[in-house]
C-alpha positions in Angstrom: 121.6 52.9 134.4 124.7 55.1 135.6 123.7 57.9 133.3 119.8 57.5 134.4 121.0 57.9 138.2 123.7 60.9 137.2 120.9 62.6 135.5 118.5 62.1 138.3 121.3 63.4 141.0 121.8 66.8 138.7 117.8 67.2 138.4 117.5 66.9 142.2 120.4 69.5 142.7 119.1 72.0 140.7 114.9 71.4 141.9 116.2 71.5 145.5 117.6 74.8 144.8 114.6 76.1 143.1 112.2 74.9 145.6 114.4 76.5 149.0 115.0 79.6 146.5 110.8 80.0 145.9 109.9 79.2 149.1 112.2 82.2 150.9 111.1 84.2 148.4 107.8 84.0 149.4 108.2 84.3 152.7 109.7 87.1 152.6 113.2 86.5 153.5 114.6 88.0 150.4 118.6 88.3 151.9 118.5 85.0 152.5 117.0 83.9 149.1 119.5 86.7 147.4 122.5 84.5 149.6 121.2 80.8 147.7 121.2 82.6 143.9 124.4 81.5 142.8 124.1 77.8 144.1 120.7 77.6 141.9 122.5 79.6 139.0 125.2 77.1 139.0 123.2 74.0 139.5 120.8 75.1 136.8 124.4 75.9 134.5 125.6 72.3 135.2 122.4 70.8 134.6 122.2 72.8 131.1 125.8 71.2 130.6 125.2 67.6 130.7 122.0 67.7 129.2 119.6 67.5 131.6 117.6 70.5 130.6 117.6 72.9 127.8 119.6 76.2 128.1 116.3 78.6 127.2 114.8 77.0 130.2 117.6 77.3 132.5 117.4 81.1 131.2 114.1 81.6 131.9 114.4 80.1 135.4 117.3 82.3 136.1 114.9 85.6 134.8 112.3 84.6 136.7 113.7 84.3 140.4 115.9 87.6 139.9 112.7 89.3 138.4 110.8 87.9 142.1 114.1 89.1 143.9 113.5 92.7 142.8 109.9 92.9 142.7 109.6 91.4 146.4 111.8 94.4 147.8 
């Protein structure tokens, strides 16, 4: 049950981070968005480290949001 609710906690971190990264960038407010990469970089590296998700998708995540970063300025 302890590794069920650790998992959970570093899925949560790293979705958060996602979500408040996605939804600046589509408002608009790319500064602030460019301010929250690292967080979501390292949530989505710790969650790649314990397990919780596969490093190709962690890549791909990462590729993505810097490839909305530029194309939104």
């Amino acid at each position: 049950m302890r590794r069920r609710a650790h998992n959970f906690r570093t899925s949560d971190v790293y979705k958060q981070a996602l979500k408040s990264v996605r939804t600046l960038i589509s408002a608009g407010k790319k500064e602030d968005a460019q301010k929250l990469l690292p967080a979501l970089q390292k949530a989505l590296d710790k969650a790649t480290k314990v397990g919780v998700i596969k490093a190709n998708k962690a890549s791909r995540l990462k590729s993505r949001i810097a490839a909305a970063l530029t194309l939104k300025k």
